[in-house]
N, C-alpha and C positions, 0 to 999 in steps of 0.2 A: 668339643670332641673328647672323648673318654668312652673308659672299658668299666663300663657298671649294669646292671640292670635295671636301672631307678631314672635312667634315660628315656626320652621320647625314641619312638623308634622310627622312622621313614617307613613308608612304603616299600617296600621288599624287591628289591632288585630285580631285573629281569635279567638273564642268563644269557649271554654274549659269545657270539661265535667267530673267536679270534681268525683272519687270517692267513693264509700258509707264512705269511713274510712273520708272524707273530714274534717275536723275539728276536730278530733281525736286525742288521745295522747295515748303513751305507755307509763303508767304514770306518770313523770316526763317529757317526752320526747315526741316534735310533733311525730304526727307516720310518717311514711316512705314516705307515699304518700303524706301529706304537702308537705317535700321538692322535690319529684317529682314534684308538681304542681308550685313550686317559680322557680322549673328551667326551665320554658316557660318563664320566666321574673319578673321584682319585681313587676309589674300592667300587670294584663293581665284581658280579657272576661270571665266569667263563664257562662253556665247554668244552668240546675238540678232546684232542689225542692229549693235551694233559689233564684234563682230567678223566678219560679213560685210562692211562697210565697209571694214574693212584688210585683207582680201582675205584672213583665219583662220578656222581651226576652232574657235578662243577666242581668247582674252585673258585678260592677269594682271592684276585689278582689287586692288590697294591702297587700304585702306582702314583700318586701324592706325596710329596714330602714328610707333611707331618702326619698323616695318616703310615706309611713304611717307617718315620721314625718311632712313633708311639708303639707298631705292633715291632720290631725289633730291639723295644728297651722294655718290654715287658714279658718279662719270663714268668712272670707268675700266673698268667691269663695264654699262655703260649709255650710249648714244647717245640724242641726242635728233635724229638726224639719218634724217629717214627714207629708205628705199629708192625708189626709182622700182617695180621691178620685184623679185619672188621673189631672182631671179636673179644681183641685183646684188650684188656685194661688200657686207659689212656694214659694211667698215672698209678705211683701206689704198688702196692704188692699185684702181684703176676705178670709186672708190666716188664719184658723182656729188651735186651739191647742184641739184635745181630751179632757173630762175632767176631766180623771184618769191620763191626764198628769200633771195639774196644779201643780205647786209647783218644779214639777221635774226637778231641773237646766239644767241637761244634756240635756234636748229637748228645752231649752232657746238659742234664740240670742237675741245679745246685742241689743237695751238699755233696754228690761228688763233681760236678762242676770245678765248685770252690776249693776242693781239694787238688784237684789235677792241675788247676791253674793257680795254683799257690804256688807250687813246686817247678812250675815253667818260665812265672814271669820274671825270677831273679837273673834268667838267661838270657832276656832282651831291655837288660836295662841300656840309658847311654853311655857308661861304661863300656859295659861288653860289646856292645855296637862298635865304641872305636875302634876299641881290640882287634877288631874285624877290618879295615878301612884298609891300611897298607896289603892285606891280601889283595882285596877287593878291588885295589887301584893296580896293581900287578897283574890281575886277570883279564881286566877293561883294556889296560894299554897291550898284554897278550892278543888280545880278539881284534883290535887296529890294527896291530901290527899284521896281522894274516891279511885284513880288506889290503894292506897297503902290497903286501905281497902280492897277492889274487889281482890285483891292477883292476881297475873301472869295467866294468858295472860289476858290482857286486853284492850278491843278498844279504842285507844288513840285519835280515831276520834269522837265516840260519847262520851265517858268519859271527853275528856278534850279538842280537840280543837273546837268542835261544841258549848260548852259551855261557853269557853273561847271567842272565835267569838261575839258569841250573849251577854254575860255578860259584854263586856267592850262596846258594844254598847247601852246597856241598861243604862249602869250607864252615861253614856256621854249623853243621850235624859232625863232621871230621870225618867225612869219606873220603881215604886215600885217595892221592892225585893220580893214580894207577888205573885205577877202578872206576873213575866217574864218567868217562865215555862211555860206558857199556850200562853203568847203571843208570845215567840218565834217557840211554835209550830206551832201558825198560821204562822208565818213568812216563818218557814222549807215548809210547808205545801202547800205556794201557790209555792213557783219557783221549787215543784218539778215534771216534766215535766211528769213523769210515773202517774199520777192520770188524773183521767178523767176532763174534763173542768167544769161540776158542781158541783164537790167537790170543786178543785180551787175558782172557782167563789162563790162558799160560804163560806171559808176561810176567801177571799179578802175582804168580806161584812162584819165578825165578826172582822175582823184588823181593817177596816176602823171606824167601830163603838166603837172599844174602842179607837183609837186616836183620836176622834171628843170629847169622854168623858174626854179625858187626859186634849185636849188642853183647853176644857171647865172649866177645875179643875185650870188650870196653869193663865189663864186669869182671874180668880177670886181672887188668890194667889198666885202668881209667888215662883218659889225656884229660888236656884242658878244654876239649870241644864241647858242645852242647850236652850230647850222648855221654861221655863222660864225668862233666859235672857233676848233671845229674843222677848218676849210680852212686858216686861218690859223694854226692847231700843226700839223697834219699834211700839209698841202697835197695831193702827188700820192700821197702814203705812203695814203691812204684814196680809191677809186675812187666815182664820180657815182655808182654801182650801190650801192655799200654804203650809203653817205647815204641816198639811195630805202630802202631796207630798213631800215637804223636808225631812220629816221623815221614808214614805216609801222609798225615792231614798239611802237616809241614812243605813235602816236597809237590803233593799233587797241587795245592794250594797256591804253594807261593812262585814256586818256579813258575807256572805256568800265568800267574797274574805278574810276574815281574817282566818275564819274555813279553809277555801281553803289552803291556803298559810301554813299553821300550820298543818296541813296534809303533804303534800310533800312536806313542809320542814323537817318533820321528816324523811321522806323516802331519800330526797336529806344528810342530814345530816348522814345518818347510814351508807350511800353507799359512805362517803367521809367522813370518821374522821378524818382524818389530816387537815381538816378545821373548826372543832368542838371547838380546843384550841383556836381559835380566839373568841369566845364567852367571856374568862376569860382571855383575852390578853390586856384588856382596852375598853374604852367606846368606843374611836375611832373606833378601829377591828371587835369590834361587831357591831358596826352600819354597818362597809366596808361589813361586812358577809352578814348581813342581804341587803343589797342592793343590791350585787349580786344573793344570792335569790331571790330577786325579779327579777330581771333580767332575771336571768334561768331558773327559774319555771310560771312565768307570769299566774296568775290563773285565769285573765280575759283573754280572748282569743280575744273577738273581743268588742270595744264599741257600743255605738250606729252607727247605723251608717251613711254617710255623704251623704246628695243628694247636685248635682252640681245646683245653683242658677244662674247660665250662662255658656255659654261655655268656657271651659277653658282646656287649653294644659298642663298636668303632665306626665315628661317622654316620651315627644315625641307624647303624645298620646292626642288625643283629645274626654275630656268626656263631653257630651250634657247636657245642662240644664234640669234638673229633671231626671238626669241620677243615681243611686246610686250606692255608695262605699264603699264597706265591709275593713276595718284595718285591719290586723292580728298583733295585739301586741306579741302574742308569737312567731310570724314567723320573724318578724322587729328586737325584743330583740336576735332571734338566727343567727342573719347577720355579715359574714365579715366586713361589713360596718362600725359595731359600735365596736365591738371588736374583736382580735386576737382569733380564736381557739374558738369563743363562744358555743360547744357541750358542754366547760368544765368547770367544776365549781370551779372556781378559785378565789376568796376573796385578793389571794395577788396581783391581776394585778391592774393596773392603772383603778378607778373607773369608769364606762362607764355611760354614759349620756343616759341609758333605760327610755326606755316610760311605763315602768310598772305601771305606776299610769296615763296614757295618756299623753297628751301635749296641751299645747295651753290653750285657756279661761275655756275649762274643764276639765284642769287636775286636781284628785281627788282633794276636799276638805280636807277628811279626813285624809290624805298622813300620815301627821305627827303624827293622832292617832293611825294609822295601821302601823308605824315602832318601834312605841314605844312598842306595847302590842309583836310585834313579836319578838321582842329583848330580853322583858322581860319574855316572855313565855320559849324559845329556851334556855337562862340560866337559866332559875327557874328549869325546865325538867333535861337537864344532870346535876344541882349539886346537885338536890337529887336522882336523878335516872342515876348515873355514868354509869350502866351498860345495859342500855337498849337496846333492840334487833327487830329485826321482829320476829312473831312468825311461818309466813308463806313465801313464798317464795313472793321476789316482783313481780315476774309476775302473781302472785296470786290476786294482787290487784286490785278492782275493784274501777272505779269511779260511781260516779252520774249522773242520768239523770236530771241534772238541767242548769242553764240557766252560772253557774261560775261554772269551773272546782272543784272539788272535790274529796277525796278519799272518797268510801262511809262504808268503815270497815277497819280499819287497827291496827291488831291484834299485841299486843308489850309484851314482856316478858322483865325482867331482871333478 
């Protein structure tokens, strides 16, 4: 396998009609018809409404291990930067960037990529992570303390991990404690996909106008928050536009994968307690646990995703310059490939090298603040709440219609 032209090529794929459950989970679990669709092969053609959506006759759905990691660490055969129009340059002069995209790393290639993330990643070292840790633990045992108040059965999804999600992302940008009910709502409010587009798009207008206020606040008087820092290392070297976009790729991103993950991983955790003592087994364990969670429950499903910038051979397969490529991080993470048996959720196996957080020049930023709040959410929960429960049955549970997997009610007794 490799991205060359000097490859043999297969037989040209035939074009595959995902569907409706296509991208669907039974909630922890791809549904049924994912792996129906991986066993046509780990890269095959799609049709349907996405690729009507990108405005194609198909699409290249990844779904393979090493076939999703190879095209996610290859920036140089792969763009994550989309087209306006057919027409446009793929690369290179005339090639335009939207301008709700600014700022937003993931639609960057190098060299400004590598500029914008020069300048970011000083702010998620494990230093500054710990920095973080005493809020962080303040916030977790705030959000029990309310389930403890609200008394049995209580939603552990909007009670504590939607709160938790957005609370440790708030304190990591420095959005007053004042403000972040309201601004998180707007946050909830634009990725979720069941409102109509001028609700969203007036959402997205009132977010964007109080991060213009913030960043205008922080450039006046920096703190020590994220947004601060950074004006005060880079000053005019990083423009109000990219701040706006760093911040939303930040909050839509992470809040919403942390809420995510914090959700089934409760559900993953209740349906397997003999993996729960690894929480209070040591630092080390708990981290192994929480890794394979992420592994097994992958609650970003697909990144952005990759148009070919020449032609190039993956898998035998040959995809066309401006041809695009859907990932499946949670179909890749549930592969032979990368580990034994991966239905199962196992913490004691040999750690698997998952692309849960992606791969290559965009793998998350935030990685190391999103293992840390989950580590420490996951043991905060069972040692004051030993005996927690579902209240309804789990095929009861529903997810969210938004853009990162989600439970959207998930009712807990103890």
């Amino acid at each position: 396998m490799f991205t060359g032209m000097d490859h043999d090529i297969d037989e040209v794929a035939p074009v595959v009609e995902p569907t409706a459950n296509y991208m669907r989970r039974t909630v922890c679990d791809p549904h049924e018809d994912m792996f129906a669709l991986r066993a046509h092969g780990p890269l095959i053609r799609i049709g349907g409404d996405a690729a009507v959506q990108m405005g194609a006759d198909y699409l290249w759905q990844a779904m393979g291990y090493d076939v999703v990691r190879q095209i996610l660490g290859d920036h140089e055969n792969f763009t994550t930067r989309l087209r306006l129009t057919a027409s446009e340059p793929i690369s290179g002069e005339g090639a335009t960037k939207p301008q709700e995209l600014v700022g937003q790393i993931s639609t960057y290639d190098p060299p400004e990529h590598t500029r914008l993330r020069r300048m970011l990643t000083p702010e998620f070292t494990v230093r500054r992570v710990r920095r973080l840790e005493p809020a962080i633990q303040e916030l977790i045992d705030d959000r029990i303390d309310a389930m403890e108040a609200a008394g049995p059965p209580v939603d552990v999804q909007t009670v504590f991990a939607d709160p938790v999600g957005g609370g440790a992302l708030c304190e990591l940008l420095g959005i007053p404690r004042d403000d972040r009910n309201q601004f998180m709502r707007r946050v909830r409010q634009n990725v979720d996909l069941s409102r109509g587009y001028k609700a969203r798009a007036a959402d997205s207008a009132a977010f964007n106008r109080y991060l213009q206020s913030l960043i205008t606040r922080q450039r006046k008087d920096p703190d020590e928050g994220f947004l601060g820092m950074l004006v005060r290392d880079h000053g005019d070297d990083i423009t109000d536009e990219e701040l706006k976009g760093v911040c939303t790729a930040l909050l839509l991103g992470g809040v919403e994968t942390v809420a995510g993950m914090l959700g089934f991983g409760v559900l993953a955790l209740l349906d397997h307690p003999d993996q729960r003592r690894l929480l209070f087994a040591g630092r080390e364990e708990a981290d192994r646990l929480v890794n394979e969670l992420l592994r097994y429950l992958s609650a970003v499903q697909q990144p952005t995703p990759r148009m070919a910038v020449k032609d190039v051979v993956v898998d035998g397969q040959q995809i066309r310059a401006g041809e695009y490529v859907l990932c499946s991080i949670l179909m890749a993470n549930r592969d032979e490939a990368l580990t034994p048996h991966p239905n199962v959720l196992d913490a004691e196996r040999e750690p698997a090298p998952h692309i849960g957080f992606g791969h290559g020049i965009h793998h998350c930023i935030g990685a190391a603040v999103a293992r840390t709040v989950l580590r420490m959410a996951y043991q905060t929960l069972w040692r004051r709440l030993p005996g927690l429960r579902l209240a309804i049955p789990a095929g009861q549970v529903k997810l969210r219609n938004a853009f990162i997997d989600s439970p959207d009610q998930l009712p807990v007794t103890w």
